[in-house]
C-alpha positions in Angstrom: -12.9 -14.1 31.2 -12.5 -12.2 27.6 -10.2 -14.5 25.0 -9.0 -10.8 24.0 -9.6 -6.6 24.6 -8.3 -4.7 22.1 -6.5 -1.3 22.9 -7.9 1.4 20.6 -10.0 1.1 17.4 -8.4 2.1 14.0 -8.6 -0.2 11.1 -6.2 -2.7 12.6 -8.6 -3.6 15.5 -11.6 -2.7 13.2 -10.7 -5.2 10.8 -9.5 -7.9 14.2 -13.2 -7.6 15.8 -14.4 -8.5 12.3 -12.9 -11.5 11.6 -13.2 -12.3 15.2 -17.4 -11.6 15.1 -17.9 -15.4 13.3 -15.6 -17.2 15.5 -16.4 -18.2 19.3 -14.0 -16.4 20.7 -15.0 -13.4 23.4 -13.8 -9.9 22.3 -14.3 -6.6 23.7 -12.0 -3.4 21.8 -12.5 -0.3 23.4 -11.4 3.6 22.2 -12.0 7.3 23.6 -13.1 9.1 20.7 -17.2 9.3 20.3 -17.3 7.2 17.6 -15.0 5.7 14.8 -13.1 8.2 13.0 -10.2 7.5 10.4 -8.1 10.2 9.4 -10.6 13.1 9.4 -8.5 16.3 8.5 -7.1 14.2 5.0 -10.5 13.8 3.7 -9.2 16.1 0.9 -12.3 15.6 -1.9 -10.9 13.2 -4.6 -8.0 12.0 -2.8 -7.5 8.5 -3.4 -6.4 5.7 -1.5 -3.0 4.2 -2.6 -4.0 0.3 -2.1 -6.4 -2.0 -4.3 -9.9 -2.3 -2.4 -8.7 -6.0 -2.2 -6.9 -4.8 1.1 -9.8 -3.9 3.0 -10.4 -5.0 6.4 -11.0 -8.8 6.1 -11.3 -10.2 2.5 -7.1 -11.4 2.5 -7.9 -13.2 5.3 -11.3 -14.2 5.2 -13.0 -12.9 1.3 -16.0 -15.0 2.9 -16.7 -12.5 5.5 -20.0 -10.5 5.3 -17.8 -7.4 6.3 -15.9 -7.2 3.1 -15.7 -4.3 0.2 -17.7 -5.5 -2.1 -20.4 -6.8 0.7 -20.8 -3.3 1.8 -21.6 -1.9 -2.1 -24.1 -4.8 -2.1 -25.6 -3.5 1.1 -26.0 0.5 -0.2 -26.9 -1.0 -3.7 -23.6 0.5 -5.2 -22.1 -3.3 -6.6 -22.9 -2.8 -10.1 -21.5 0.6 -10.1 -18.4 0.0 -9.0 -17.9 -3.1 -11.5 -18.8 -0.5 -14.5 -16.3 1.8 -12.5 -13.7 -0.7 -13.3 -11.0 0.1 -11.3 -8.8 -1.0 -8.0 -8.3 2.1 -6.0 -11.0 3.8 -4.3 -11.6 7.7 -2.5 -10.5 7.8 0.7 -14.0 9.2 1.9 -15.6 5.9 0.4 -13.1 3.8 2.1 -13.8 5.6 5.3 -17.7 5.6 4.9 -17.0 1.1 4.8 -14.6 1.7 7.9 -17.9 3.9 9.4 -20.6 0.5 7.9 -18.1 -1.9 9.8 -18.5 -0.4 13.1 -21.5 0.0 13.3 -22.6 -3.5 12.6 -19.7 -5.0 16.0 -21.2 -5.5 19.0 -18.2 -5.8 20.5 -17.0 -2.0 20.0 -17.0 0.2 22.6 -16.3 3.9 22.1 -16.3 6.8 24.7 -14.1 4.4 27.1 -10.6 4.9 28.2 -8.0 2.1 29.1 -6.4 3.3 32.2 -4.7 0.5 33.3 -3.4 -3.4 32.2 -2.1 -5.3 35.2 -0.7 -8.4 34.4 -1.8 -11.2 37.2 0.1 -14.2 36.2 -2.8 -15.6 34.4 -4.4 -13.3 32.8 -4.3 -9.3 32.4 -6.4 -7.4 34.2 -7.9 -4.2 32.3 -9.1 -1.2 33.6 -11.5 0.7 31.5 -13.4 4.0 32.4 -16.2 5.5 30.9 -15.4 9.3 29.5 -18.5 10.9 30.2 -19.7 9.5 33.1 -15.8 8.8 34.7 -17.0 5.2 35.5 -14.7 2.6 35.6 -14.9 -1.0 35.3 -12.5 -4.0 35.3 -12.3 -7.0 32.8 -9.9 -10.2 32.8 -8.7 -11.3 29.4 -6.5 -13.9 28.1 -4.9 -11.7 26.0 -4.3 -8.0 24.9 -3.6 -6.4 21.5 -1.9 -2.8 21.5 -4.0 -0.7 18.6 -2.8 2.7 19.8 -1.9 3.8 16.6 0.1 6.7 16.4 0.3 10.5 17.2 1.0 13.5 14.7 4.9 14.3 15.2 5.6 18.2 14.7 9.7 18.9 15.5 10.2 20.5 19.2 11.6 23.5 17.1 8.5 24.3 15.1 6.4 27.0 16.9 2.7 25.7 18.4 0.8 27.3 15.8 1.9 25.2 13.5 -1.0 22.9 11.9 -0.2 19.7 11.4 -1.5 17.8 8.4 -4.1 15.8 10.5 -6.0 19.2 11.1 -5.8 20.4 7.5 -9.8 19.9 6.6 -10.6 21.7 9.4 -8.2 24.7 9.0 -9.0 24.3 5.2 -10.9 27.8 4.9 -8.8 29.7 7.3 -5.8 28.6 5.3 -7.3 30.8 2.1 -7.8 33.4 3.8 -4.0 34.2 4.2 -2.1 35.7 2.0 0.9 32.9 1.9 0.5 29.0 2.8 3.9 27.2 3.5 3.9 23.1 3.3 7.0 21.2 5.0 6.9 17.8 3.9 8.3 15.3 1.5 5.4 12.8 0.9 1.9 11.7 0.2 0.3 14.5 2.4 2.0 16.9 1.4 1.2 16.3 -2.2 -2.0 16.3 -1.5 -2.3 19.2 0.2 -0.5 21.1 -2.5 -2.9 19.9 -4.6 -5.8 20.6 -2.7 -4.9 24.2 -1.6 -3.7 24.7 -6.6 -6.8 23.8 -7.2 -9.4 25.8 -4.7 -10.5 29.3 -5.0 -7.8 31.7 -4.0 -7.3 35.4 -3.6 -6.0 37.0 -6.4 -2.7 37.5 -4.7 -2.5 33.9 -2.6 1.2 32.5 -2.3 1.6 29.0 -2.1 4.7 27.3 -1.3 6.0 23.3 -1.0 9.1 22.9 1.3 11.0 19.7 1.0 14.3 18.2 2.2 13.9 15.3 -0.5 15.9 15.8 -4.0 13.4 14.2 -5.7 9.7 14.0 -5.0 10.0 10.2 -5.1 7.1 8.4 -7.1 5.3 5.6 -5.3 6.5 2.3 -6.4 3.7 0.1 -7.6 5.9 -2.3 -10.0 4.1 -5.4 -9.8 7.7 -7.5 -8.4 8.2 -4.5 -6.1 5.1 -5.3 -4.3 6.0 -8.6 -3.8 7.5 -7.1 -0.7 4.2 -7.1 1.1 3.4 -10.8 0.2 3.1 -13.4 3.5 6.0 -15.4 2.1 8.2 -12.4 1.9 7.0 -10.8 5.3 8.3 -14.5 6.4 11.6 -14.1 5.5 12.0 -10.8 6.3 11.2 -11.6 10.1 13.5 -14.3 10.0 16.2 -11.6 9.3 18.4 -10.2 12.3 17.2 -6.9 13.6 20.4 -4.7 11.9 19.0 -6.6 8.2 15.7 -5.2 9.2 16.4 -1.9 9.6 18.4 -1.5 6.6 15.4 -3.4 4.2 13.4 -0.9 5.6 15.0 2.1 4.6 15.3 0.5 1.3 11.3 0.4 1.3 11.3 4.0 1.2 9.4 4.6 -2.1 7.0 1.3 -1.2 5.4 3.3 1.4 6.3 7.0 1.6 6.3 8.2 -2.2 4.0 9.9 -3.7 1.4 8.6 -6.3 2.3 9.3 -9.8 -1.6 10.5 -10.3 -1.0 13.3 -7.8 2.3 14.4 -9.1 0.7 14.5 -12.8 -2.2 16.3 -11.4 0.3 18.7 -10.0 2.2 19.8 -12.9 -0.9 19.6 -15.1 -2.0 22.2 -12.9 0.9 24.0 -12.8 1.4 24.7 -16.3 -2.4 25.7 -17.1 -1.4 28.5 -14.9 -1.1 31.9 -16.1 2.7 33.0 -15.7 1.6 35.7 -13.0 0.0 33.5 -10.8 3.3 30.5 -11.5 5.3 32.8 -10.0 3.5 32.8 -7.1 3.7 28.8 -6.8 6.8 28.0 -5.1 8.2 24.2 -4.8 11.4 24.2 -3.2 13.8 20.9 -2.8 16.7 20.2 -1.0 15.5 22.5 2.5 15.7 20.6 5.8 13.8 23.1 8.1 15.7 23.8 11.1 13.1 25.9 12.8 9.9 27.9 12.8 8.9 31.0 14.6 6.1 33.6 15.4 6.0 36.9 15.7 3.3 38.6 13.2 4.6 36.1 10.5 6.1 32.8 10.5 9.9 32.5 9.9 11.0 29.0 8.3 14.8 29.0 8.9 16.3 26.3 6.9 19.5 24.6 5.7 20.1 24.0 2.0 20.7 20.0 2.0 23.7 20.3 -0.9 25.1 24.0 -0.9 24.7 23.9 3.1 23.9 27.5 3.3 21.2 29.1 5.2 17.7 30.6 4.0 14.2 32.4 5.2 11.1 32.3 4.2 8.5 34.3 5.6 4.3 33.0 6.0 1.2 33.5 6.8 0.6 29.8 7.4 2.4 26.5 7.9 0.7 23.4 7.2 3.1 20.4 8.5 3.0 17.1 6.7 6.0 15.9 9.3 4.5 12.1 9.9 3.4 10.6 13.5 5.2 8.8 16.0 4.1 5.7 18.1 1.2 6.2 21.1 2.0 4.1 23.4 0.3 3.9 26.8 1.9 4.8 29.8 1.3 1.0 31.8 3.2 -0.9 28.7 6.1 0.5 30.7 5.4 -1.9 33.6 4.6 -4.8 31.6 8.2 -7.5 31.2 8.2 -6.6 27.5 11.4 -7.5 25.7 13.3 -5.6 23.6 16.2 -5.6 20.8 18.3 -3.3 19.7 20.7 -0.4 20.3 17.2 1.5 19.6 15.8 -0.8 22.5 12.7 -1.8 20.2 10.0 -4.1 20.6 10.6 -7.4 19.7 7.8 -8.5 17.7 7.4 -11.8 16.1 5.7 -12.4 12.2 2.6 -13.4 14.8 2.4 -10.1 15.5 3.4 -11.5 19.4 5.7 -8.7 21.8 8.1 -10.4 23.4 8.2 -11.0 26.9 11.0 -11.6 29.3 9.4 -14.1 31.4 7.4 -17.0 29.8 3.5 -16.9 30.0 0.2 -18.6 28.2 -1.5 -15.1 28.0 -0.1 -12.6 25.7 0.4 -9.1 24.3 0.4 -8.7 20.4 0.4 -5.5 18.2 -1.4 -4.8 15.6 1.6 -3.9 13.1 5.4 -5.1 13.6 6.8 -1.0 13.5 9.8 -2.2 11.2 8.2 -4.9 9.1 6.4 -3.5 6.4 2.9 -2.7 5.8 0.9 -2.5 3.4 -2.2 0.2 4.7 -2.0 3.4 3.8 
């Protein structure tokens, strides 16, 4: 009998297993990919991450724990460095390359397996794993179960297949230059970035580069010091407490907390921009106010969109589309037999400031999640 199995391994369930690994409880996480992998295809070089290295896996909960920050600079002899480096925010490859030390120091991590199945006894769940190489499949009991799916790229229905989405964009990095137009759709962080990425590399002498949004504004990140005050435990309190309409409506007032753009990479961006000779400006295109109705493939792409203000219609006309259009929960198919409870018109989970789904029938074992979907978060 396991105290807990963990459904996936991203940092959530990373960062679970390590403040579990001092504690006597009995852990197993499991996940299908090969090994841990965060975010591969937005390992853009000098991106940075948007939140201080404080918020790593453990050290808010636990800045005693051996699998902290600052613990793994000590390890690679890099501590002194970084304190001459004076500063809170960190690459995202150096973040990632801590996420990698973690892993590999939990026994309790076990990659190349598959959860097929949770059946819920009475007791206990029942969880049924198989092996991705070898097909073999085994079944554990547990007390409990924590959902750390994650979540999937989203590309719209109406946006042809060979459409990249932003998750692939390292890999499709040198095949992008190669064309002789790149389109971007997309309104936040990634998209930025990529626009960044794609200014700043070696391009053909005739390389067209354009930066779709349906936004008015590129909205800045907000890093005020009281506006972050939303991501404190005392205001993640209240804000469960809230009814479920309340929620939804705070949420959408977090907008700029969680999906605007640094004010590093817009500077970047426009210092970039106007070192630019005026020939090559011209063929730098960021264009506002477009919600992208469609995309199509014949020998080109064919954006159709809608002009958000004047309502009209307009083309463009690619080589490439690189689509920075966000993800959308993965949620395994047996949570649909499971008595979970939900709220809403939107029939959500209900999910308590404990992380705890809601169940419709009263039990000692539970589910939990490793984020609340509306509550907000501060990973990024």
């Amino acid at each position: 009998m396991y105290d807990l199995i963990g459904v996936g391994i991203g940092p959530m369930n990373l960062g679970l297993s390590a403040l579990a690994h001092p504690t006597p409880l009995r852990t197993l996480f499991f996940d299908e990919s090969e090994q841990f992998s965060w975010h591969p295809g937005m390992m853009i070089k000098d991106s940075m991450m948007q939140t201080s290295f404080i918020s790593d896996l453990v050290t808010l909960a636990d800045p005693t724990s051996p699998f902290t920050y600052l613990n793994y600079l000590r390890s690679i002899n890099r501590l002194h460095t970084f304190y001459f480096y004076e500063k809170l925010l960190i690459s995202r490859q150096e973040y990632n390359a801590y996420l990698k030390w973690v892993s590999t120091q939990l026994e309790d991590l076990h990659f190349s397996t598959r959860v097929i199945d949770i059946q819920d006894t009475g007791d206990s769940y029942e969880v049924l794993v198989e092996e991705v190489t070898t097909g073999k499949r085994t079944t554990y009991e547990t007390r409990n179960v924590v959902l750390g799916t994650g979540a999937k790229p989203s590309i719209p229905s109406s946006f042809d297949e060979g459409v990249i989405h932003n998750t692939q964009y390292v890999m499709e990095k040198e095949h992008l230059l190669k064309q002789a137009k790149v389109s971007i759709v997309g309104s936040g962080q990634s998209a930025a970035e990529i626009f960044l990425d794609l200014l700043t590399s070696d391009r053909p002498e005739a390389f067209e580069l354009e930066w779709i949004s349906r936004s008015t504004i590129f909205e800045t990140l907000e890093t005020g010091k009281l506006g972050e005050e939303i991501f404190s435990p005392s205001y993640v309190q209240y804000f469960n407490s809230l009814p479920l309409a309340t929620r939804q409506e705070a949420v959408a007032k977090f907008a700029r907390s969680q999906n605007g753009i640094s004010p590093e990479t817009l500077q970047a961006i426009y210092e970039h921009l106007y070192d630019l000779p005026r020939d090559e400006v011209q063929r730098i295109k960021i264009r506002a106010n477009l919600e992208v109705d469609q995309i199509t493939h014949e020998n080109d792409f064919t954006i159709s969109m809608r002009h958000t203000e004047l309502n009209d219609q307009r083309t463009s006309n690619t080589a490439a589309v690189v689509a920075a259009t966000g993800f959308v929960p993965s949620l395994p198919r047996f949570t649909h037999r499971l008595d979970i409870e939900f709220e809403g018109e939107q029939q959500a989970w209900k999910v308590d400031a404990n992380y705890r789904i809601g169940r419709t029938l009263f039990w000692h074992h539970h589910l939990y999640a490793t984020t609340n979907l509306e509550q907000p978060t501060h990973f990024k």
